[in-house]
N, C-alpha and C positions, 0 to 999 in steps of 0.2 A: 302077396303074390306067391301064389306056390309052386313047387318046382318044377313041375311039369309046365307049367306055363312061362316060367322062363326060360323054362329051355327050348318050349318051340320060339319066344321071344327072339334067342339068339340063335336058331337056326336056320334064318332068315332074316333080311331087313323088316327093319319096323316099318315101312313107309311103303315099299312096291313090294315086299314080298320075295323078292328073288331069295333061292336058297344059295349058300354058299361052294363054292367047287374051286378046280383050279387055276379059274380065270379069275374069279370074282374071289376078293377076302376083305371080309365084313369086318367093322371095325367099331371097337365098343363104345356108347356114350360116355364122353368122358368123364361126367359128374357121377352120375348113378351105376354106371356099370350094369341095369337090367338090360339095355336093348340094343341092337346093333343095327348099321348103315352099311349098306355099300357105295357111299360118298355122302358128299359135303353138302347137295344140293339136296339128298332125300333125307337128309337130317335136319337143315334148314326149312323143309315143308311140314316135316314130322313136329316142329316142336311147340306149335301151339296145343296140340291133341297130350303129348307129352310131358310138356312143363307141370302141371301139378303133379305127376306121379312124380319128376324126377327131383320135384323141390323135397317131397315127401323123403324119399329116399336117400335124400341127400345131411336129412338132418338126423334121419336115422346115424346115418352111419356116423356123424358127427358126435351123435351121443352116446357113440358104442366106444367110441377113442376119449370123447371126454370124463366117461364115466367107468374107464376104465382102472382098476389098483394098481396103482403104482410099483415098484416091490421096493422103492426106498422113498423117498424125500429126496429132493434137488439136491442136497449138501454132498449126498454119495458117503463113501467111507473114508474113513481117517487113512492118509500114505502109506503110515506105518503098522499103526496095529492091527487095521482093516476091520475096526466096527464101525456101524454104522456112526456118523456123526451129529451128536443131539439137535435139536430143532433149534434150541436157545444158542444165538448167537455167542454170549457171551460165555458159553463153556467150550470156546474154539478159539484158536489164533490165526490169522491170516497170516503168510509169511511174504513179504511181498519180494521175497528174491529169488521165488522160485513158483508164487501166483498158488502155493498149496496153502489147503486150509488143515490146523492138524490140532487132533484135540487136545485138552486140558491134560487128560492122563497124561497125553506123550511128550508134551511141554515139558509140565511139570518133574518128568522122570530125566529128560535132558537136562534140565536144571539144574536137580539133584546131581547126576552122573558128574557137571562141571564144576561144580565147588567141593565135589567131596573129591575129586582130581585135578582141584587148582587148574582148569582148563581154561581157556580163551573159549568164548561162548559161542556160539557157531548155531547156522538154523538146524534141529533136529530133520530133515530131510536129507536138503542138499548138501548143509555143510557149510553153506556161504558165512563169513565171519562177521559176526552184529558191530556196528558201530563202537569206534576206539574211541574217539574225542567225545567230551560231555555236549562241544557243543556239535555236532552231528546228529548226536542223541535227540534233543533238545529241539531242533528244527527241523526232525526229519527229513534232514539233507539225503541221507542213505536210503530213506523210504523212498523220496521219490526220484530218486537215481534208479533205483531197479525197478520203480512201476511203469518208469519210460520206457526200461529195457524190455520188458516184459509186453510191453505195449509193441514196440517194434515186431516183435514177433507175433501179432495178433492174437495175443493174448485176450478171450473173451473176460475173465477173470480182472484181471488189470486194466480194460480196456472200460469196465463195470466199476472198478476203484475211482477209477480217474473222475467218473459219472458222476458217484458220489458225493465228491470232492466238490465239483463245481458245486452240485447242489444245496453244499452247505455254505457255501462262499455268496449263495443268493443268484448266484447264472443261472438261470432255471434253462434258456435257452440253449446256454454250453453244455447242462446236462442232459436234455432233451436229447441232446446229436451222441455224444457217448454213450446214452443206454439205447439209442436204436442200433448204434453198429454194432452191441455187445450182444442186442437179443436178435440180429442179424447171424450171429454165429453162435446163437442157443443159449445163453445165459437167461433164466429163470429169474433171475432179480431184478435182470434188465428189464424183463417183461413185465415183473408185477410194478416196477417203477412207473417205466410208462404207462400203466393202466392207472396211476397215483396223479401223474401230470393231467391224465385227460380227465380224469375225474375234477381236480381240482381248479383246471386248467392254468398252470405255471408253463410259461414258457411254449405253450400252445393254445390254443383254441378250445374249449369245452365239446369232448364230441365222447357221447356215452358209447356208441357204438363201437369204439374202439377202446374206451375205456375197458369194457365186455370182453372185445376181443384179446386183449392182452392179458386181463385174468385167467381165460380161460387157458390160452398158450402157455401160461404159467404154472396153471395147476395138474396139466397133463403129464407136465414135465417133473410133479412133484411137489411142486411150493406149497403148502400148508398156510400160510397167510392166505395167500389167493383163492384157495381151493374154499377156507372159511370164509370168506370175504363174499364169495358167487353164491355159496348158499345163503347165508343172508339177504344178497340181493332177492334172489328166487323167492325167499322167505314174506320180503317185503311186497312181491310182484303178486302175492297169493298161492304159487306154486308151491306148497309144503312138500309133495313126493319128492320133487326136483332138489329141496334145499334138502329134504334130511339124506339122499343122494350124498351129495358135496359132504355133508357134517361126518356121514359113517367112513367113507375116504382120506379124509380127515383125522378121525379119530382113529384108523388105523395104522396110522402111519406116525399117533402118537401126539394130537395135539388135544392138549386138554382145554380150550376152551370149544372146539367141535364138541367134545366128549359132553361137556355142562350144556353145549346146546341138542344136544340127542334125549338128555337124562329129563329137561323141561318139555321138551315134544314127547317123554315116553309118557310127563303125568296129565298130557293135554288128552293124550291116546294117539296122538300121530306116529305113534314108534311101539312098535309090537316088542313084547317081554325079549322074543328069538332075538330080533337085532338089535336090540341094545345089548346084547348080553355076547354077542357075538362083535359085536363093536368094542365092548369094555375088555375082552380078551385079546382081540390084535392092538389096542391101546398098552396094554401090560408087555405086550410080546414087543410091541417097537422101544418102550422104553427099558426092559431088561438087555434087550439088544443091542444097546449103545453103551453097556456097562458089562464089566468085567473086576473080578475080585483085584486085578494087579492097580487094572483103573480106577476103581475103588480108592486102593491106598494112598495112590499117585495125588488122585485129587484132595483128598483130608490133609495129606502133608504141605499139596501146592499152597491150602489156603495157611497152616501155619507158618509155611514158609512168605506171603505174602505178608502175613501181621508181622514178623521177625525183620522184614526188609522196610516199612514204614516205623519200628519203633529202630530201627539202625542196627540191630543185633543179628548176626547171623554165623553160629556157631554149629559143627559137627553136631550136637546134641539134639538139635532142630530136625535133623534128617533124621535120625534114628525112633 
């Protein structure tokens, strides 16, 4: 539609025509946003003539938010040092006494700071003091005292922990109810979880259409799992433009196996030399981004500091 003709669109009801003034105030479809009503009954007459333009427009605009770049990954940035925080879960700590996720680098440098100053170990955030007794340690008595606490306060975060939890316990239906209130209040894991239950149906009903719709809620928001996951699917449905979409969003935000799935579509010819090349540079850029020369060191010393703490030795020497 072009703009001239939207805009006679809205300068007038779509259905009787009346133009707008100070009596009359026309008011916009609420799906599409192209056409306007001066009430409820000439919108209700209007919408047989209308519904395919407005389905049309409707999923436009749906693929202008879904296929929109991110400017990070769901995880956000680290509390403290403020880069961006790796895709891989397991170069992050969750803290659960204050619901922040905080990376390797700044772990590993509070750890250092507390033995090399004979400290009481405290969360590198808040400050909250890590479990005294072995056996506290041991049962995570302390973990889930603050993921309660934490939870009280609508904690999306803790309220997505707790999700997990069931779910490894085999509640698929306990979990079910924890990750809708979590992705109720925006958590992205919550959503790609849920899109995991409907897919496989645990603890619901098999319903792909929502399966769908929670991937996709998930990847707008970030999630790299998710975001690979829908191009694949598109992949498999025959839509390639759609999936190599998903895979370059993906891969720029740093997930390398989007990245291997771009590099096999560039040698089919579904991926032009510009964007893969263009892809393979905000790939570099997300991953330089998460690092930093301090974090660097931080993490090389975390891991000999982790082999020195399994063979029982942990000496000054270690740190330096």
């Amino acid at each position: 539609m072009s703009a001239d003709t939207e805009g006679r669109n809205k300068a007038c009801c779509a259905s009787c025509g009346i133009a707008e003034d100070d009596n009359i105030k026309l008011k916009d479809c609420s799906a599409c946003k192209l056409v306007r009503y001066c009430g409820v009954k000439c919108q209700r007459d209007h919408r047989q003539q209308h519904r395919k333009e407005c389905k049309k427009r409707m999923t436009e605009l749906r693929d202008e938010i879904l296929f929109k770049q991110p400017e990070s990954s769901h995880h956000g940035d680290c509390p403290i040092c403020c880069l961006p925080l790796p895709i891989d879960a397991q170069k992050a700590t969750f803290m659960s006494c204050c619901s922040k996720v905080i990376c390797d680098g700044c772990d590993y440098a509070n750890q250092m700071r507390e033995l090399e100053g004979s400290l009481q170990q405290k969360c590198p955030f808040c400050r909250h003091p890590a479990p005294v007794s072995e056996e506290e340690f041991e049962r995570n008595i302390e973990f889930e005292r603050n993921i309660m606490k934490r939870m009280e306060a609508n904690d999306p975060e803790a309220i997505y922990r707790v999700g997990k939890m069931r779910y490894r316990d085999g509640d698929y239906e306990g979990a079910f109810e924890y990750f809708k209130q979590a992705a109720e209040l925006g958590n992205a894991d919550a959503h790609y979880d849920l899109s995991r239950l409907y897919g496989k149906g645990e603890g619901v009903v098999k319903d792909k259409k929502r399966e769908v719709h929670h991937l996709e809620q998930a990847a707008i928001a970030g999630h790299t799992f998710a975001r690979h996951n829908l191009g694949c699917l598109e992949g498999k449905s025959g839509r390639m433009d759609r999936a190599v979409k998903h895979f370059i969003v993906a891969a720029n935000l740093g997930y390398d196996r989007s990245l291997q799935s771009l590099k096999k579509s560039y040698r089919v010819g579904l991926v032009s030399k510009k964007d893969l090349a263009a892809a393979l540079r905000g790939y570099q850029a997300a991953e330089d981004a998460t690092k930093s020369p301090r974090g660097r060191r931080h993490l090389r010393l975390g891991k000999r500091l982790r082999l020195q703490k399994q063979l029982g030795r942990i000496s000054r020497s270690t740190l330096l």
